[in-house]
PyMOL Python script that loads the backbone (N, CA, C, O; Angstrom):
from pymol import cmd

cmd.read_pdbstr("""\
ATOM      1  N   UNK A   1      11.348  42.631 145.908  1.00  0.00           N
ATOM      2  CA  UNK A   1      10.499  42.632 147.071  1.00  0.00           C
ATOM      3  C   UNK A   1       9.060  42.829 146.604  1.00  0.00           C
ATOM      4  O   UNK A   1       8.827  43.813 145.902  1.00  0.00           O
ATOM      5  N   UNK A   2       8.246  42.143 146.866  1.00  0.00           N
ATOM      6  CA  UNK A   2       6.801  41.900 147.018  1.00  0.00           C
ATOM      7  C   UNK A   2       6.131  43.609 147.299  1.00  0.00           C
ATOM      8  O   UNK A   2       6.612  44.459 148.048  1.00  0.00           O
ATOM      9  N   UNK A   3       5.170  43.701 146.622  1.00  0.00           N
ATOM     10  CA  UNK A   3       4.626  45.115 147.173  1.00  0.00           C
ATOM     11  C   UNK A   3       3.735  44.874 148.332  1.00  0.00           C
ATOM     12  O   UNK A   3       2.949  43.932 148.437  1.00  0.00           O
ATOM     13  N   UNK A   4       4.004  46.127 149.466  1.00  0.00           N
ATOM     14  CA  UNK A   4       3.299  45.822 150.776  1.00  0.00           C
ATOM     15  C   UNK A   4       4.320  44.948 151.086  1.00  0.00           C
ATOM     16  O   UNK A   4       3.713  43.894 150.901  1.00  0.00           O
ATOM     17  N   UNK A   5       5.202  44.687 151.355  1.00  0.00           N
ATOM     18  CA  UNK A   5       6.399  43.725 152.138  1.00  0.00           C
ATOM     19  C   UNK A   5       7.238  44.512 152.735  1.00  0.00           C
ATOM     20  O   UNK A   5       7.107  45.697 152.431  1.00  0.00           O
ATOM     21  N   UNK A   6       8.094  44.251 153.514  1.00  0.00           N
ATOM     22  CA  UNK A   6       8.801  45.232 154.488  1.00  0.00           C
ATOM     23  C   UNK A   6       9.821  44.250 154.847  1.00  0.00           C
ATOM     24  O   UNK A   6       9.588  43.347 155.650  1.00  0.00           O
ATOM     25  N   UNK A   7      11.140  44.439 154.168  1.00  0.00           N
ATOM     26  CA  UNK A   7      12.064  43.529 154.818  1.00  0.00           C
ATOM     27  C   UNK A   7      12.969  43.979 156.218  1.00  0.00           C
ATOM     28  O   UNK A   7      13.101  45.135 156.619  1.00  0.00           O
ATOM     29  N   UNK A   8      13.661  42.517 156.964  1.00  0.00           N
ATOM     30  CA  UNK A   8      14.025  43.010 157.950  1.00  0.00           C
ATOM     31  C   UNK A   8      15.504  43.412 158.088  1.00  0.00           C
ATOM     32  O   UNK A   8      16.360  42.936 157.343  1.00  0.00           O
ATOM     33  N   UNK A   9      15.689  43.999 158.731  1.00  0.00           N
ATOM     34  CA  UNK A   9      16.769  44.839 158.988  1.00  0.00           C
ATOM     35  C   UNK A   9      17.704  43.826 158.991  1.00  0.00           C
ATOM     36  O   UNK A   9      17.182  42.815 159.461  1.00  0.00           O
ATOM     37  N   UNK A  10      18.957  43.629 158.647  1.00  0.00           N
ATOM     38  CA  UNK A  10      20.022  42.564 158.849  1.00  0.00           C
ATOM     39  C   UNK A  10      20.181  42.313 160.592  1.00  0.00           C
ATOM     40  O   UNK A  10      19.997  41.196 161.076  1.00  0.00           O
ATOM     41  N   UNK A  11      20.533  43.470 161.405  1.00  0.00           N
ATOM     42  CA  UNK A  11      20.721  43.283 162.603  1.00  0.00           C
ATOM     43  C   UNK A  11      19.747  43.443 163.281  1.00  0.00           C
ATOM     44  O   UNK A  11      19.961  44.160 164.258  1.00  0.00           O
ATOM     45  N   UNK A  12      18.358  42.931 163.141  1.00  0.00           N
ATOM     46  CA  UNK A  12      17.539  43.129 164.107  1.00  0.00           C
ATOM     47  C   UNK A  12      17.277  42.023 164.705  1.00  0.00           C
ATOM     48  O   UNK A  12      17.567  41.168 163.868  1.00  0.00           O
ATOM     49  N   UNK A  13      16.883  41.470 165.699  1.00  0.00           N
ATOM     50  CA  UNK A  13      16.778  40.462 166.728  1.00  0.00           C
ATOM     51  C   UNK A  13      18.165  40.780 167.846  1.00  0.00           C
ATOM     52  O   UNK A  13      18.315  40.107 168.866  1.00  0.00           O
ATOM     53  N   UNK A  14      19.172  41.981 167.424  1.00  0.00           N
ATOM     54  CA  UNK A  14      20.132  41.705 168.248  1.00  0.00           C
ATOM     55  C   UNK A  14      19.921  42.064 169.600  1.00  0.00           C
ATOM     56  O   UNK A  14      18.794  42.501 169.835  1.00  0.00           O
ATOM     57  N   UNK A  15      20.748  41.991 170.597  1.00  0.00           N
ATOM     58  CA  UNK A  15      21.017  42.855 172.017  1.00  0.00           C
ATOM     59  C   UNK A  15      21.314  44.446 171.279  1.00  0.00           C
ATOM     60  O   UNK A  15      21.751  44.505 170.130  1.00  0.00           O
ATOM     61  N   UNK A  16      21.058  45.536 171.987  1.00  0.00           N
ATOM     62  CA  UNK A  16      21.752  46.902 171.677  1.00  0.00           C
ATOM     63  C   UNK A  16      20.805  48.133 170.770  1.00  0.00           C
ATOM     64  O   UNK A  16      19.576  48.109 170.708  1.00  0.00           O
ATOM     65  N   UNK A  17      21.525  48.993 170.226  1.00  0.00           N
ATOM     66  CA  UNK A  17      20.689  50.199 169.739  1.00  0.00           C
ATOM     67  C   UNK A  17      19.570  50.006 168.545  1.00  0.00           C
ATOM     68  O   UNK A  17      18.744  50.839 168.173  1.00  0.00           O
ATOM     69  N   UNK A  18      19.826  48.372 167.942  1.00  0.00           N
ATOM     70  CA  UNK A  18      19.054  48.140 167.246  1.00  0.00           C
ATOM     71  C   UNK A  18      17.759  47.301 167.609  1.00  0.00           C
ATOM     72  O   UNK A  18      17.030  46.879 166.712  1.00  0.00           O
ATOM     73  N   UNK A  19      17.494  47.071 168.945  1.00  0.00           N
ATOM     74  CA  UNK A  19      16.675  45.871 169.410  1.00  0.00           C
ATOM     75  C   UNK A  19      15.363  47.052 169.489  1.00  0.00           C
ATOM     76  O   UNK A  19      15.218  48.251 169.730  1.00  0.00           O
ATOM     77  N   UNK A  20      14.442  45.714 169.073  1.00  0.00           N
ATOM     78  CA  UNK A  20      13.334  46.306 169.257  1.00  0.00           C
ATOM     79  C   UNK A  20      12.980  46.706 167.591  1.00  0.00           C
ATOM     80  O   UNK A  20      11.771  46.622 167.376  1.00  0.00           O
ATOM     81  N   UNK A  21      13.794  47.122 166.379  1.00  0.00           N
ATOM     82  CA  UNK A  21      13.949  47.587 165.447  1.00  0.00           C
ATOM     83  C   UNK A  21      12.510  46.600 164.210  1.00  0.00           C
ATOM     84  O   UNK A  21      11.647  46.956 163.407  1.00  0.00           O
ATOM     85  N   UNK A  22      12.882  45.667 164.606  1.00  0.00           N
ATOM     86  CA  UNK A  22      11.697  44.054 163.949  1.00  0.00           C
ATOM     87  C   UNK A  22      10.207  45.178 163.626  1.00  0.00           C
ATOM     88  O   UNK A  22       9.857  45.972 164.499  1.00  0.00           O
ATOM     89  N   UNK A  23       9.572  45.095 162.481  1.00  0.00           N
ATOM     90  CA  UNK A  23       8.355  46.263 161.981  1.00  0.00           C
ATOM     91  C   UNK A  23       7.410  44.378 161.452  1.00  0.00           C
ATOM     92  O   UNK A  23       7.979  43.310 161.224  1.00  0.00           O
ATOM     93  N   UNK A  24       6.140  44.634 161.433  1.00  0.00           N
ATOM     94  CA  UNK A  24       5.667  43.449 160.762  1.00  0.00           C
ATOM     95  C   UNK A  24       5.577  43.643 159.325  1.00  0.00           C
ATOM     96  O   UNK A  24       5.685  44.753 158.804  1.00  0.00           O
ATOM     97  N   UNK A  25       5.306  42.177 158.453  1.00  0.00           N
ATOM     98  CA  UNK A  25       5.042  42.783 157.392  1.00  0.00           C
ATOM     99  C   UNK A  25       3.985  42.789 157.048  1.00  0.00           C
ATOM    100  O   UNK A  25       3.236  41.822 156.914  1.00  0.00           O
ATOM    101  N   UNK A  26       3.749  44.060 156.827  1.00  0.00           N
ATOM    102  CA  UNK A  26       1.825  44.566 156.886  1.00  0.00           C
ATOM    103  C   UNK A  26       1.300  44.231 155.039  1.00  0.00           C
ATOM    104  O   UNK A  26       2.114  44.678 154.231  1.00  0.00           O
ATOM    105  N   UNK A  27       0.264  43.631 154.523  1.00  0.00           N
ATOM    106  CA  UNK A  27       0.163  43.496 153.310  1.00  0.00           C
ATOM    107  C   UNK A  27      -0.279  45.247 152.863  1.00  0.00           C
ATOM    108  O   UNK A  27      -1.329  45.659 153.356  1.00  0.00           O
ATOM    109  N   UNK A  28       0.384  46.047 152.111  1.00  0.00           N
ATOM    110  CA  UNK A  28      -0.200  47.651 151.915  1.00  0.00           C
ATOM    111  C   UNK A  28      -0.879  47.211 150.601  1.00  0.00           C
ATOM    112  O   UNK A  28      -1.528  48.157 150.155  1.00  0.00           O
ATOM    113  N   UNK A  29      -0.949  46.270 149.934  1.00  0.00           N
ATOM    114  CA  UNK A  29      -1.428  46.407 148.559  1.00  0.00           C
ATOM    115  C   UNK A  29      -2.652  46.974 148.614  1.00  0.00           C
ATOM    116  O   UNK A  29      -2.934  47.626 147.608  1.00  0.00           O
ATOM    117  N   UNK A  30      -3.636  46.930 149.634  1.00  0.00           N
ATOM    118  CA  UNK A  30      -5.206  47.151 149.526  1.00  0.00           C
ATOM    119  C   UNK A  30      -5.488  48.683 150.629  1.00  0.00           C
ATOM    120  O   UNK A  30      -6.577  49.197 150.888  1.00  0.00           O
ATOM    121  N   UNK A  31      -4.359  49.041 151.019  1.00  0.00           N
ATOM    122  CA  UNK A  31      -4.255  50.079 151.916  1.00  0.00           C
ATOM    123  C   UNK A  31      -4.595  52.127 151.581  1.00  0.00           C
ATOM    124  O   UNK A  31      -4.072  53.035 150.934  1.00  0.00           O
ATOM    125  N   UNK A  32      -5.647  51.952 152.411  1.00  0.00           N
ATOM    126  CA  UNK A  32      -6.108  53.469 151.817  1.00  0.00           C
ATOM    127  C   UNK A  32      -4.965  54.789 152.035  1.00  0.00           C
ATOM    128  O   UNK A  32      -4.891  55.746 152.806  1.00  0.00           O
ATOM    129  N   UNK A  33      -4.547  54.517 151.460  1.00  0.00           N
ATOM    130  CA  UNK A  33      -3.411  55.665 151.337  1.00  0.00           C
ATOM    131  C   UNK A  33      -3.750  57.196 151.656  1.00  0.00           C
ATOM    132  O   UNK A  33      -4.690  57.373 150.882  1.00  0.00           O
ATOM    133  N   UNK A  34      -3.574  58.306 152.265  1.00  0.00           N
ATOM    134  CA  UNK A  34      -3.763  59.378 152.119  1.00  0.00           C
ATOM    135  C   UNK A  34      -2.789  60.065 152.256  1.00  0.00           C
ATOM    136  O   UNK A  34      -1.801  59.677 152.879  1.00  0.00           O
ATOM    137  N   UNK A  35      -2.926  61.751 151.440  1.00  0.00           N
ATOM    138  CA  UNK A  35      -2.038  62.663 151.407  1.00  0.00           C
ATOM    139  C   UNK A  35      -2.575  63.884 152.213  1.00  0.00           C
ATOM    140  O   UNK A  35      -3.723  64.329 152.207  1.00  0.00           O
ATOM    141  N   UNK A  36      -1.231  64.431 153.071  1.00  0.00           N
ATOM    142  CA  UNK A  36      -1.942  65.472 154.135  1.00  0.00           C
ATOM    143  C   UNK A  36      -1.923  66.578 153.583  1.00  0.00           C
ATOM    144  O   UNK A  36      -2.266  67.562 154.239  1.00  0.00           O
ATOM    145  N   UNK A  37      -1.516  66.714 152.227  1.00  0.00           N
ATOM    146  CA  UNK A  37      -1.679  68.198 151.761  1.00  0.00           C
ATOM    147  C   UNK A  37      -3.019  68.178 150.808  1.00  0.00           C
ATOM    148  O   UNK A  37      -3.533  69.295 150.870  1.00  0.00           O
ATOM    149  N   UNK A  38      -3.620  67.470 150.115  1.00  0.00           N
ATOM    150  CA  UNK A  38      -4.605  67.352 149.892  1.00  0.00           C
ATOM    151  C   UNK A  38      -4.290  66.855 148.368  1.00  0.00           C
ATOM    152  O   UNK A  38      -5.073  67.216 147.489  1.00  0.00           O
ATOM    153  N   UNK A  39      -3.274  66.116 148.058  1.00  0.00           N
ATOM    154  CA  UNK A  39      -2.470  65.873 146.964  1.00  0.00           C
ATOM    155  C   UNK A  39      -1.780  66.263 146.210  1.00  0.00           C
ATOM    156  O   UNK A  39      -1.528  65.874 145.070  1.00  0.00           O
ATOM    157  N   UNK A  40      -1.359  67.195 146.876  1.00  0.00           N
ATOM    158  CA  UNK A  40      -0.175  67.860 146.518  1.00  0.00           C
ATOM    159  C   UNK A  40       1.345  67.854 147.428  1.00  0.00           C
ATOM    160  O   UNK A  40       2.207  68.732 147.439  1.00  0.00           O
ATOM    161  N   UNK A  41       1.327  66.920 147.952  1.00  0.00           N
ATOM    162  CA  UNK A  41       2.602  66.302 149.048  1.00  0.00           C
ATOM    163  C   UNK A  41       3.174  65.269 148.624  1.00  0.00           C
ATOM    164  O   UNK A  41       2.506  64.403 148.059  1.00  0.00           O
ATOM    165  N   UNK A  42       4.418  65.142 148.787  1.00  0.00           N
ATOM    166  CA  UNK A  42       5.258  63.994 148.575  1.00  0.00           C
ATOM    167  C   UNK A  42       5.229  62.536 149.380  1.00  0.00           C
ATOM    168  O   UNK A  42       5.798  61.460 149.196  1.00  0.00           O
ATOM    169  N   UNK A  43       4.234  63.063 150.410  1.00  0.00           N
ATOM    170  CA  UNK A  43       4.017  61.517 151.174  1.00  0.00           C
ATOM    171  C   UNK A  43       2.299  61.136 151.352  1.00  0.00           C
ATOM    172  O   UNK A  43       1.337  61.868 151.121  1.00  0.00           O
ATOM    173  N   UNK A  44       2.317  60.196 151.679  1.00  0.00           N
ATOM    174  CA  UNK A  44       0.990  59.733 152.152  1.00  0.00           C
ATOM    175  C   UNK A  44       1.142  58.386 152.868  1.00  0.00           C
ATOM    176  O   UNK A  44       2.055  57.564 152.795  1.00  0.00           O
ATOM    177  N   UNK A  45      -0.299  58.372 153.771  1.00  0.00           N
ATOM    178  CA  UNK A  45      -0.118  58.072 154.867  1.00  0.00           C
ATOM    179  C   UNK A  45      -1.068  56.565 154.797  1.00  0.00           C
ATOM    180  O   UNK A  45      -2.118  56.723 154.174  1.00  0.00           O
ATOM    181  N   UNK A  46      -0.935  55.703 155.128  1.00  0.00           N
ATOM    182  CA  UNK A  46      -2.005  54.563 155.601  1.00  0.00           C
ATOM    183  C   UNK A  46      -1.783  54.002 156.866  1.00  0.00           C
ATOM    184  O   UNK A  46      -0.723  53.699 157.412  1.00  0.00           O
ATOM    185  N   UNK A  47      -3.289  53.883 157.364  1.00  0.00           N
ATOM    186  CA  UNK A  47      -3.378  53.067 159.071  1.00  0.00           C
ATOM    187  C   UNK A  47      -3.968  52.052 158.385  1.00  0.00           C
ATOM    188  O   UNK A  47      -4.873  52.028 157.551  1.00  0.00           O
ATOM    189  N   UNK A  48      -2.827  50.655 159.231  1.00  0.00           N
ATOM    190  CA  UNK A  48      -3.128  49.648 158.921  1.00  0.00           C
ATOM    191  C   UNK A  48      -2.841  48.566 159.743  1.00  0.00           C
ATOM    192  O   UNK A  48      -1.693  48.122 159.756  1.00  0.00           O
ATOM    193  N   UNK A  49      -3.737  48.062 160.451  1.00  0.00           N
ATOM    194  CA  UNK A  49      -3.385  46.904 161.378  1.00  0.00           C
ATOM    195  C   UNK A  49      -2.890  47.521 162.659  1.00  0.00           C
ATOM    196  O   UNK A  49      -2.040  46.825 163.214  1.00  0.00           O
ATOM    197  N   UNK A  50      -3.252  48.840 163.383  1.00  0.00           N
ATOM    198  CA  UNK A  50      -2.666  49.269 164.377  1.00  0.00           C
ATOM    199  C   UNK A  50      -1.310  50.038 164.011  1.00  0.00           C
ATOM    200  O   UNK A  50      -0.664  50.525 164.939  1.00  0.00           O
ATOM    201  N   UNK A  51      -0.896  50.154 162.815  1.00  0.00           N
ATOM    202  CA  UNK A  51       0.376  50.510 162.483  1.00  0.00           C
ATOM    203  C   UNK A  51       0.525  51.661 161.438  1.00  0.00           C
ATOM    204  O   UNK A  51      -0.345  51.625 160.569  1.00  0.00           O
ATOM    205  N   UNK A  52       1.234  52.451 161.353  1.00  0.00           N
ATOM    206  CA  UNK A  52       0.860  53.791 160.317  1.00  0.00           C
ATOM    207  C   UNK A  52       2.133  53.485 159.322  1.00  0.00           C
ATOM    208  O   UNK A  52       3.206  52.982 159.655  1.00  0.00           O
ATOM    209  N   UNK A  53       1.794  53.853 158.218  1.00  0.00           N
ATOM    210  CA  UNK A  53       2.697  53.170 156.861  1.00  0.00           C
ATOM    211  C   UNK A  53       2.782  54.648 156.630  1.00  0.00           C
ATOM    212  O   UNK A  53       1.989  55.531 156.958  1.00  0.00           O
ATOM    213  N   UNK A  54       3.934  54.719 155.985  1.00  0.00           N
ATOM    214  CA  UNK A  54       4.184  56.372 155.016  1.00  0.00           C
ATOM    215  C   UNK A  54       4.714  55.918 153.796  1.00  0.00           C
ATOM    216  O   UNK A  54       5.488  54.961 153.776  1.00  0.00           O
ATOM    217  N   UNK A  55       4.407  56.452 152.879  1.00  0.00           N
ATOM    218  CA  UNK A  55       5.517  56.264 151.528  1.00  0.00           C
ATOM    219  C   UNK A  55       5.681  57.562 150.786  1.00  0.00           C
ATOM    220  O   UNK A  55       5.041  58.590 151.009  1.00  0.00           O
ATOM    221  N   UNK A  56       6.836  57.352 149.663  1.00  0.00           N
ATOM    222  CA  UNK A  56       6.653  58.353 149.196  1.00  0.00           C
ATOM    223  C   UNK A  56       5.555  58.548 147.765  1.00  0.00           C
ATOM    224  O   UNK A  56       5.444  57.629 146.953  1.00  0.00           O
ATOM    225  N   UNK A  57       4.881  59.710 147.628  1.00  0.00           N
ATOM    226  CA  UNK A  57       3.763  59.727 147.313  1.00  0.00           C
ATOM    227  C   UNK A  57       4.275  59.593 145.176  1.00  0.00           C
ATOM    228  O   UNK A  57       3.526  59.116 144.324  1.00  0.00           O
ATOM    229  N   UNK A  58       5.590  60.136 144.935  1.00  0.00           N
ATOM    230  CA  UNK A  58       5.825  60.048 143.653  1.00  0.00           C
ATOM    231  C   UNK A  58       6.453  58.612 143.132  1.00  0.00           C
ATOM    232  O   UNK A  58       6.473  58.300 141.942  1.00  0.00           O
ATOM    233  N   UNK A  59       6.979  57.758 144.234  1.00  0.00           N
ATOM    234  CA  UNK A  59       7.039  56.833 143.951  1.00  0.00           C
ATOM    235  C   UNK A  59       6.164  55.376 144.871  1.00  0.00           C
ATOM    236  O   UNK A  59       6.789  54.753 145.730  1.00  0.00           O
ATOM    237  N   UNK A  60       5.237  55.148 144.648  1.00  0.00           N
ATOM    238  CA  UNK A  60       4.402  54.749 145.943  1.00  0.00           C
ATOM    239  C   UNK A  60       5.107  53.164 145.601  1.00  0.00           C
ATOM    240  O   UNK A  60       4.739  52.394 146.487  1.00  0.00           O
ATOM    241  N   UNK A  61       5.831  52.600 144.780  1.00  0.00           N
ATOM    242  CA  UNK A  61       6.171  51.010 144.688  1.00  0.00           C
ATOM    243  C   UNK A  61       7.466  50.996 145.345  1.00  0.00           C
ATOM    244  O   UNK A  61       8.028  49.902 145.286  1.00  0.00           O
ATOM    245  N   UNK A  62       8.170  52.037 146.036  1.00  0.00           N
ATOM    246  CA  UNK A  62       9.479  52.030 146.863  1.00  0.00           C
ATOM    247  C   UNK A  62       8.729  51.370 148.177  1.00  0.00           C
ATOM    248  O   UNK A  62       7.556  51.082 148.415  1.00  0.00           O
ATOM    249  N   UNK A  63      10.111  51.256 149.006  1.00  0.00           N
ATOM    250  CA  UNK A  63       9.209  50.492 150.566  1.00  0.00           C
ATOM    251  C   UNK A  63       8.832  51.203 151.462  1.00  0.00           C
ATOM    252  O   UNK A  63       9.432  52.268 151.323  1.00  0.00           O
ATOM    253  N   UNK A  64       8.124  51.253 152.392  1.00  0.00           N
ATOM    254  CA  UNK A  64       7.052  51.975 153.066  1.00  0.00           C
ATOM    255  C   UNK A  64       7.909  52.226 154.063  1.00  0.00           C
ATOM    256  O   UNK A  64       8.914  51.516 154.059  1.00  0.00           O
ATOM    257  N   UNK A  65       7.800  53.145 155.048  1.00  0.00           N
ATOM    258  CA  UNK A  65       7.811  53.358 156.554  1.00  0.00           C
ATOM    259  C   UNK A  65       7.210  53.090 156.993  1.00  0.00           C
ATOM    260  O   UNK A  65       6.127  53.590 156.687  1.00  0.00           O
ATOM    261  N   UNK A  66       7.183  51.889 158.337  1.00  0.00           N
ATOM    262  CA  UNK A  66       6.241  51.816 159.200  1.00  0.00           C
ATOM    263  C   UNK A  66       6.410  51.771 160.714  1.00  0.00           C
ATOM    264  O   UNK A  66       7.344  51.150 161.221  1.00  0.00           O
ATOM    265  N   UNK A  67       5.520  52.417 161.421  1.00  0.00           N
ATOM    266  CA  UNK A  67       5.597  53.132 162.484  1.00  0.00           C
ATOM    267  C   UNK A  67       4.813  52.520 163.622  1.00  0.00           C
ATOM    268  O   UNK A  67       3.853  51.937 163.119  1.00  0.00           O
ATOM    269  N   UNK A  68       4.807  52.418 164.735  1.00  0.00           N
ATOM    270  CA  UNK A  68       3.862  52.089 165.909  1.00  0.00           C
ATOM    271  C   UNK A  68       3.250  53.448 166.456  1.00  0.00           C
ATOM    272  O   UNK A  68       3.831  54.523 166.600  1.00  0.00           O
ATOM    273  N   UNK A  69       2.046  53.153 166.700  1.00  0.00           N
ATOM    274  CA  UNK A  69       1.164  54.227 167.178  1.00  0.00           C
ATOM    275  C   UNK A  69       2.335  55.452 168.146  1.00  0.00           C
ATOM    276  O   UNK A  69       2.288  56.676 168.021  1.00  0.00           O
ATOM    277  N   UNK A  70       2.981  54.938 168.762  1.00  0.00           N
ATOM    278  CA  UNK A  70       4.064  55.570 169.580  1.00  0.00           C
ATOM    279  C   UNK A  70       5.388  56.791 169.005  1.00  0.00           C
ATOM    280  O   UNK A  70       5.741  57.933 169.297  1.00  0.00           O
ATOM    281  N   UNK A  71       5.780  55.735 168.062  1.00  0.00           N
ATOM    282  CA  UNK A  71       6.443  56.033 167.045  1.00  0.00           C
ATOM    283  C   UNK A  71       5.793  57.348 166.488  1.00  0.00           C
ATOM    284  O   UNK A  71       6.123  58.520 166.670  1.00  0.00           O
ATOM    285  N   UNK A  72       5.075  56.966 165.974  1.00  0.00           N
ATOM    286  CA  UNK A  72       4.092  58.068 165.372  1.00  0.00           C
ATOM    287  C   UNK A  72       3.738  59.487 165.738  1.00  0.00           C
ATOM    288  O   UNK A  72       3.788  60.490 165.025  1.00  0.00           O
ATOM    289  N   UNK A  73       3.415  59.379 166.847  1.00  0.00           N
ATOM    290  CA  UNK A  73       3.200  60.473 167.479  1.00  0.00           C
ATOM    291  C   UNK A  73       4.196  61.341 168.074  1.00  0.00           C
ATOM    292  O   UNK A  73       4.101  62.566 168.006  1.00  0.00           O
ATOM    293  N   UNK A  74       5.508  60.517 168.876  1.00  0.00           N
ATOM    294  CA  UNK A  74       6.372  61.202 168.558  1.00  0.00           C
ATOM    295  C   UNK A  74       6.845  62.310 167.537  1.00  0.00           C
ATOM    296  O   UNK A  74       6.970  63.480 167.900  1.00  0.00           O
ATOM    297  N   UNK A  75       7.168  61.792 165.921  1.00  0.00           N
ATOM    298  CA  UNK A  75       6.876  62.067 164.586  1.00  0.00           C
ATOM    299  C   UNK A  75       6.485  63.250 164.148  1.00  0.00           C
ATOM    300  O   UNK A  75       6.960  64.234 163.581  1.00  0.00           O
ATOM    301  N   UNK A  76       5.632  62.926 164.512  1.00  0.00           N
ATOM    302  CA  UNK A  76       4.330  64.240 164.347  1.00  0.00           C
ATOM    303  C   UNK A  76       4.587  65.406 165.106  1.00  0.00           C
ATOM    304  O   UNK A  76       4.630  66.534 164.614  1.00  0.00           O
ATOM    305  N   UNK A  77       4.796  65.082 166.567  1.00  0.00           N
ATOM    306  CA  UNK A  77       5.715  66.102 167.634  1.00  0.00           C
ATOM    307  C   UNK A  77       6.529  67.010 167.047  1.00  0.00           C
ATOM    308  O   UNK A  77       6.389  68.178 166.686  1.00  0.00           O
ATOM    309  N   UNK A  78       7.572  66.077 167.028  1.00  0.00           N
ATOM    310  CA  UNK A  78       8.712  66.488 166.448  1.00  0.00           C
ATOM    311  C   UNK A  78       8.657  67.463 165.296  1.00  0.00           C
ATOM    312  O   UNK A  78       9.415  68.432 165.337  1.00  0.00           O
ATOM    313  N   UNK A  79       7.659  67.274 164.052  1.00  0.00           N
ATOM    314  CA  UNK A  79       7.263  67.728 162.977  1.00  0.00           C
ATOM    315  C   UNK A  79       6.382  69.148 163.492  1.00  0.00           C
ATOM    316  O   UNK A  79       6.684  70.301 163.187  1.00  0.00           O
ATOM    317  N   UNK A  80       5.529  68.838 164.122  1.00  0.00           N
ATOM    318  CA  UNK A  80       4.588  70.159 164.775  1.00  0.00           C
ATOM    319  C   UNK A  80       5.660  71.301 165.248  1.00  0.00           C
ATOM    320  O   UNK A  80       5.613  72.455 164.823  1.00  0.00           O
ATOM    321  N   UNK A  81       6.612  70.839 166.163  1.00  0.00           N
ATOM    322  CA  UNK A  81       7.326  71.857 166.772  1.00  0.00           C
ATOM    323  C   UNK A  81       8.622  72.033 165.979  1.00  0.00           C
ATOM    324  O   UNK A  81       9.686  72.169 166.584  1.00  0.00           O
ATOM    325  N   UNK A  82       8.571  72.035 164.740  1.00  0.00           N
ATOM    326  CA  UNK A  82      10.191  72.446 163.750  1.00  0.00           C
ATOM    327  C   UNK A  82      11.051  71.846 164.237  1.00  0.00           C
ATOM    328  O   UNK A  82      12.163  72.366 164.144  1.00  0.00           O
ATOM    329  N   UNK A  83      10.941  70.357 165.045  1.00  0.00           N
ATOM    330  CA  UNK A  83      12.447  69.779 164.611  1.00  0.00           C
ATOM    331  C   UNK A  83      12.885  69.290 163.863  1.00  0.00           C
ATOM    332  O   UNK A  83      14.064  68.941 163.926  1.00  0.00           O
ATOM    333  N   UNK A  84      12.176  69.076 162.918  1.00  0.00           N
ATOM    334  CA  UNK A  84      13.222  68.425 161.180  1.00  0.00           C
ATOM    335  C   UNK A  84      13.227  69.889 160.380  1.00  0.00           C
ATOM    336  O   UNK A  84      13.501  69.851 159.180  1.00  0.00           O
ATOM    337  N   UNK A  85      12.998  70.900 160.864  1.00  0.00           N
ATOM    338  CA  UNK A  85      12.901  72.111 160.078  1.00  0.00           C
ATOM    339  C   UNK A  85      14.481  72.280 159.898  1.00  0.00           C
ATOM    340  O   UNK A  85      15.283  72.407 160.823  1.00  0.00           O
ATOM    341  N   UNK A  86      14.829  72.252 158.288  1.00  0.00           N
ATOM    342  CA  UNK A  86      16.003  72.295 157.871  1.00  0.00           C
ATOM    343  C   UNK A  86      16.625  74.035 157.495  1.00  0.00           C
ATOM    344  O   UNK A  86      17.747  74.358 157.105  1.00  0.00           O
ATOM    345  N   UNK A  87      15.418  74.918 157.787  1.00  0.00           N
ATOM    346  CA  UNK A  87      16.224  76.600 157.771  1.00  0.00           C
ATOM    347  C   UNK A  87      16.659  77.042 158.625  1.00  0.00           C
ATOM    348  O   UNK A  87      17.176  78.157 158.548  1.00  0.00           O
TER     349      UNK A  87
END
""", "prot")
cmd.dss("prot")
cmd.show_as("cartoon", "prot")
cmd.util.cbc("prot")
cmd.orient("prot")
């Protein structure tokens, strides 16, 4: 896979829990990347084209997450108020 490419899901275009699933493929090669810990975090973040990319920060040539402004904020929610808090 191409860097900055984002392949598509096998079942996406279907009817059901996966519709809607289709992400574009955003080119990240030129994409300002940032880290929210101040580089010392495992992810970082790029806005790009209306769309927020994440990767992981030790391997940045794996494939990206990408998110809709919506998506996103959710995310962040979720993250603010300890729901991925795993203790």
């Amino acid at each position: 896979m191409a860097e900055g490419t984002i392949q598509q899901h096998p079942l996406a275009g279907q009817q059901g829990p996966l519709a809607g699933w289709d992400k574009p493929e955003l080119d990240l090669s030129t994409a300002d990347w940032q880290s929210g810990s101040e580089g010392r975090g495992d992810v970082e973040i790029a806005f790009v084209e209306g769309f927020i990319a994440m990767r992981n920060a030790g391997r940045p040539e794996s494939p990206s997450l990408i998110f809709t402004p919506a998506e996103w904020g959710a995310f962040v929610h979720g993250a603010r108020s300890g729901e991925f808090d795993l203790t």
